[in-house]
N, C-alpha and C positions, 0 to 999 in steps of 0.2 A: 293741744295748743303748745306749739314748743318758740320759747325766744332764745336765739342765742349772741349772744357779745362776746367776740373773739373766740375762744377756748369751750369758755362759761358756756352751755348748754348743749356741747358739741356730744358729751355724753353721760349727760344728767336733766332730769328735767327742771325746765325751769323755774313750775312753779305756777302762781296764779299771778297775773302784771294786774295792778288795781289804776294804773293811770300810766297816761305816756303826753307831756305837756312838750309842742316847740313854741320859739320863740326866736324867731330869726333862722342861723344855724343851727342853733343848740334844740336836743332831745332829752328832758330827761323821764327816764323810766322807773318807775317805781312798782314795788309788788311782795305779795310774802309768800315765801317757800311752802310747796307741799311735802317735804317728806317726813318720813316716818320715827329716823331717829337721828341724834345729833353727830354724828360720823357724816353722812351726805351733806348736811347742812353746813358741813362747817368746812368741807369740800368745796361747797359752792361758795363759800366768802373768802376764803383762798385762792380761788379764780378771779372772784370781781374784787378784791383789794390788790390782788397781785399786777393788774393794769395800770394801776397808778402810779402815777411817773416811771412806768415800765420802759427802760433804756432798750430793751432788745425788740418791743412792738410799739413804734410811736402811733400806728393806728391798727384797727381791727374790723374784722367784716360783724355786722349785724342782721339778722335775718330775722321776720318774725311773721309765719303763716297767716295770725289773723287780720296784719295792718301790711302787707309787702310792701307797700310803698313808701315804707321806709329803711327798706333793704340796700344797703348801701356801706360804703366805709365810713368810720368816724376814729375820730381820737376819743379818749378815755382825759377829760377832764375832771373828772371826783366821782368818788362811789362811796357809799357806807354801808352797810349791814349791823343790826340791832337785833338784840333778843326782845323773845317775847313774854310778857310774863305771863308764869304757869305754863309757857308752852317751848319753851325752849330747851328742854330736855328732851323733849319728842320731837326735834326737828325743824320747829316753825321756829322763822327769821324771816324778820323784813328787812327790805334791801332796795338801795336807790342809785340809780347810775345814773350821770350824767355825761351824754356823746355831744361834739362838736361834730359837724361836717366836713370833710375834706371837699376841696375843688373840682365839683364834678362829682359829687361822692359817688353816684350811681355808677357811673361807670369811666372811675378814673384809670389812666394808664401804671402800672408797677413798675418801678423803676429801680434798678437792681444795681449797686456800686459791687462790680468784684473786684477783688485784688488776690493774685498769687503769685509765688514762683514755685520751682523743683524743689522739695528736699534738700539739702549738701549731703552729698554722697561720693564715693569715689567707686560706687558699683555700676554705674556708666549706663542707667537707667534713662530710656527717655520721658520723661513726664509729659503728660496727661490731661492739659488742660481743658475744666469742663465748667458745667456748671448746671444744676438740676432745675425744674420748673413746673406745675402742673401739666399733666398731656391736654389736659382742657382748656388750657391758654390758648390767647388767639394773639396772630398780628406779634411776634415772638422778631424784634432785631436788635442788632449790636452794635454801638460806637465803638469804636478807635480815635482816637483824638477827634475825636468830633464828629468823621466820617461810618457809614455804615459799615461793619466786616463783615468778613465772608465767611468765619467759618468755616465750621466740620461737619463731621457727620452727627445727625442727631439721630439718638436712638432710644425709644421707647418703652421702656421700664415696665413689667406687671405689679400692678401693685396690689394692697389687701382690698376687696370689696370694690375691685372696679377703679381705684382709685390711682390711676397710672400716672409715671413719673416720666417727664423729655427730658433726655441727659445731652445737655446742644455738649459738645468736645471742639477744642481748636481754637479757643476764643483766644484774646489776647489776655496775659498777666495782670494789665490793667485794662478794664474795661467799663460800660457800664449798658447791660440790658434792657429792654423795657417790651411790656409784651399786657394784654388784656386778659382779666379775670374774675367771672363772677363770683359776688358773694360767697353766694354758698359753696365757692368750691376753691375757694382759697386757701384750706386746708388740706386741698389732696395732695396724700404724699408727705406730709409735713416732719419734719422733724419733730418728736415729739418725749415728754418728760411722763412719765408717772410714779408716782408713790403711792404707797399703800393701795393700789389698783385703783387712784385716784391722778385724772390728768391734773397735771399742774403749767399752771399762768404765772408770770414775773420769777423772780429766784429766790423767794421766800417760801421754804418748803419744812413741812415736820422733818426732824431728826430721824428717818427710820432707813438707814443706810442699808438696809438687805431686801428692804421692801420697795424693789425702782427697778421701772424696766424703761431703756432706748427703743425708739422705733421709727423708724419712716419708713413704715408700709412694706417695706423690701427688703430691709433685716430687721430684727432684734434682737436685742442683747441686757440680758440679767444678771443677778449674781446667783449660782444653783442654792438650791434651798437644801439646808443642812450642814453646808459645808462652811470651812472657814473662808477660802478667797478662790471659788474656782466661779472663771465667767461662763454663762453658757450661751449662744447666738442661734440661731436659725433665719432662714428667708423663706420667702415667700415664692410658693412656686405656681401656678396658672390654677390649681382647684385648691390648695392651702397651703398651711404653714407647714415648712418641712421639720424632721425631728430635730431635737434638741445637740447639739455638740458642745466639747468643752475645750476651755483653756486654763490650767490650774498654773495660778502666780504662787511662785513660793522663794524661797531663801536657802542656800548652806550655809556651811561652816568653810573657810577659807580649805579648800582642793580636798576638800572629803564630800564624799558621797551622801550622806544623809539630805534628805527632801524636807523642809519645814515650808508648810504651804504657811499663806500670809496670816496673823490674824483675821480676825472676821473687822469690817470697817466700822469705826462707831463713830465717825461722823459722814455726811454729804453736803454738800453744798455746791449750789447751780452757781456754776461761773458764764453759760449764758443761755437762754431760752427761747428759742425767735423759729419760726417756721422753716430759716435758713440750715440753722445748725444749732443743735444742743449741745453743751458742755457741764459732765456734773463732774465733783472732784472727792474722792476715797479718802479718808486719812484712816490709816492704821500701824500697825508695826508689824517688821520683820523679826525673825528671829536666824539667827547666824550659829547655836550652838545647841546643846541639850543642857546646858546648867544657867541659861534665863539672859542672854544676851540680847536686848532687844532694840532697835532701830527705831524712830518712826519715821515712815514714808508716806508720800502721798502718787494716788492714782486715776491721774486725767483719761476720762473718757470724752469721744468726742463724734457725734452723730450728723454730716450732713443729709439734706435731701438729695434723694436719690445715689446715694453711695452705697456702694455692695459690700465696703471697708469701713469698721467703727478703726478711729486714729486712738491711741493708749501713747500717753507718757505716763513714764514711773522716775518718781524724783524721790531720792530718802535725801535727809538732812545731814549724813555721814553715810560715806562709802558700805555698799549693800551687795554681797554676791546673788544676782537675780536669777534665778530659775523658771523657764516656762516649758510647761507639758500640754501636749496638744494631743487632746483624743482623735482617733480616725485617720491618724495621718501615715500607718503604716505605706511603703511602699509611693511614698509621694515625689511628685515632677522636681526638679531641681530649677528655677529658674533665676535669671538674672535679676537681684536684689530681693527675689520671694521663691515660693515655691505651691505650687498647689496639688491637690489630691482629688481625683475625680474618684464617686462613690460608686458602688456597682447593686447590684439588685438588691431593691428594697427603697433604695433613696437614687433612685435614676436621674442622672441631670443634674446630680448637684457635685457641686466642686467647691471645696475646702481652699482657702486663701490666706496665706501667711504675707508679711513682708517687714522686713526692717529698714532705715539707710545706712545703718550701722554695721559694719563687722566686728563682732568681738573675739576672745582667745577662750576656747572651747575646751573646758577640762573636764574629763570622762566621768560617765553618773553610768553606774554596771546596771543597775535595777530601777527602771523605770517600770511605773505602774501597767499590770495587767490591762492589754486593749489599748494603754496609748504609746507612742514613740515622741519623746524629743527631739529639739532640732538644734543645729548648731549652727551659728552662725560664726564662720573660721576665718582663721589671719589672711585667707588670700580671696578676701574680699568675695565672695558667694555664701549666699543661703542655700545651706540640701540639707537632706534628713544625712540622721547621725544617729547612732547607738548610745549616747548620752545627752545632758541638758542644755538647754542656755546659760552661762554663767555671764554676769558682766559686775567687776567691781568697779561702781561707777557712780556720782551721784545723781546722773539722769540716764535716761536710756526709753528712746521712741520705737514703735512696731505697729503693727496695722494686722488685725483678721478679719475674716468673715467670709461670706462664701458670693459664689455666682451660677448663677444660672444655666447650664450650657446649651439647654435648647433654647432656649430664652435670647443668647448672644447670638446665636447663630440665623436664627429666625429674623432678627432685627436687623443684622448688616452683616460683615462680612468679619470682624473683628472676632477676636477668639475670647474666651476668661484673661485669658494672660492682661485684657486690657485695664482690669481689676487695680492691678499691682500699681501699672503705669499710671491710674486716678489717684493710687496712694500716695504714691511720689510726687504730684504737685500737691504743695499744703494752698488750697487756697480758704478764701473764705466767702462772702459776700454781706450787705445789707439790706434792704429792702426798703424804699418810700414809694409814697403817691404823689402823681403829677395832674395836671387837668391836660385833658387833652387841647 
């Protein structure tokens, strides 16, 4: 018997439900936890308190095998969870949600507010407007002032476990979508948060800033385990997950050479949560010398659905000469505002994705680490590989990695990886409500 509300049961079980009372619209569910120790337990009340008054899901899909017919969307009007005594060390928690109905709950329309523009750039980049959606959606069209648009080409994502992503392109800056989705599949694809190999609901999350991975089904991206600030990413490729690559954030000393990768982060915190797009935010320090000069900065990560680009801003609070090394990118493409790297035997099909909108003034690093090459991003506005680092003294500074597919792109339409880049270059964003039909 599995229930699940929003998040909450998508990859834990639920539990034993001891009663499910309505009354009008309203659902409420009550029940106590099966598991076995307080780590999972306290997992699942982190899910079902993170609902409430959750700015980034005003509603959530509800599923539950032994009752379906109460399968449907609802809001999250109040939840509690309670220990139990003598038993709440081993895991047992009771816990009560109470759902409202949406209009139509069963099967209302999704209703999607995007807004975006290009990057500012002076790298003459065309941008990319898109916007991601489950492939299981139905009945998928878009306003323009009112009227239906026409659009682009949509093109059809692999995703983890069957769970594929339509990437519609072309839409307008402002727009607003609306397309049909069942319950249980309102999560495919999803943009998604975890800590401690625990998925997390609302942006109330433990402290464990090295224990978080990004995912929407077609990348993810960690921080490597051991190290002080190197990120690692992989996608998804038609039978799994391809191997691991890196990005090591680090610091100099003003036009010397030495590499001081970032501190390790010791705080995170979700700046937003929503099936759309996640955003968690790094705080740690740089280091500029060898005799303890230290900075602190902060490092925005940022995961839409269906993007083959996690977005990174790096902000310190006093000017920081930044350093970035990127494994695998020996011998990579030069392209207009990015650059990519196609892999050769062993990792067939997969293609390395850099990009910044920024140009900065590129000062030579002699010894870059064995197996990776730096990139420079130079005064005459192009991104290509270079025999030293990223430097920017700056106190902000935005870039975009991750990889694409190539048999993937090519299979799906006619567009190459390069179109990667041009997705990175519109920032947009979107929201997500429910309408009645």
């Amino acid at each position: 018997m599995t229930l699940t509300i929003g998040r909450f049961g998508l990859d834990l079980a639920a539990g034993t439900v001891a009663s499910t009372d309505t009354d009008g619209g309203t659902l409420k569910i009550t029940g106590r936890t099966a598991y076995s120790d307080m780590e999972q337990a306290r997992a699942l009340e982190q899910q079902i308190l993170g609902y409430v008054d959750h700015a980034d899901e005003s509603f959530v899909p509800v599923t539950w095998d032994e009752t379906p017919q109460i399968d449907g969307f609802y809001r999250v009007s109040g939840a509690s969870v309670g220990g139990v005594a003598g038993l709440a060390p081993a895991g047992v928690l009771n816990f009560s949600v109470t759902l409202v109905r949406v209009q139509g709950f069963a099967a209302p329309l999704i209703e999607d507010v995007v807004l975006g523009t290009a990057r500012p750039s002076a790298l003459g980049v065309l941008a990319q407007s898109w916007v991601g959606f489950p492939a299981s959606a139905r009945s998928f069209i878009e306003y323009r002032d009112g009227d239906p648009g026409l659009g682009g080409a949509a093109q059809t994502r692999k995703g983890e476990d069957g769970r594929d992503v339509v990437v519609q392109s072309g839409i307008a800056d402002s727009c607003v979508v609306q397309y049909y989705v069942a319950p249980d599949r309102y999560y495919d694809a999803a943009s998604t948060l975890q800590v401690a190999s625990r998925t997390v609901a609302g942006r109330q999350v433990p402290n464990n800033p090295t224990e978080w991975l990004l995912s929407n089904g077609i990348l993810q991206v960690r921080l490597k385990e051991g190290s002080s600030f190197t990120l690692e990413y992989r996608a998804w490729k038609t039978d799994g997950w391809s191997t691991w690559h890196t990005l090591r954030i680090g610091s100099s000393a003003l036009k010397f050479p030495p590499f001081y990768e970032l501190f390790e982060p010791h705080t995170i915190t979700v700046l937003r949560n929503s099936p759309e797009m996640v955003v968690i935010r790094l705080v740690t320090t740089a280091r500029e010398n060898n005799i303890g000069s230290r900075r602190p900065v902060t490092v925005d990560i940022a995961l839409r659905r269906g993007a083959r680009i996690a977005a990174v801003h790096f902000q310190g609070l006093a000017s920081v000469y930044l350093t970035l090394r990127l494994g695998d990118f020996n011998g990579a493409d030069a392209k207009t505002g990015g650059y990519t790297k196609t892999l050769g035997p062993g990792n067939a099909g997969e293609v390395l994705v850099f990009a910044s909108p920024t140009p900065v003034i590129f000062e030579d690093e002699t010894h870059p680490a064995a197996g990776e090459i730096p990139v420079d991003l130079g005064p005459d506005a192009n991104v290509k590989p270079a025999a030293g680092g990223v430097h920017v003294r700056t106190d902000g500074w935005s870039f975009g990695f991750g990889m694409s597919n190539h048999a993937d792109e090519f299979n799906s339409d006619t567009l190459t990886y390069d179109r990667a880049i041009r997705e990175y270059f519109w920032a947009g964003t979107d929201k997500q409500t429910v309408v009645a039909q």
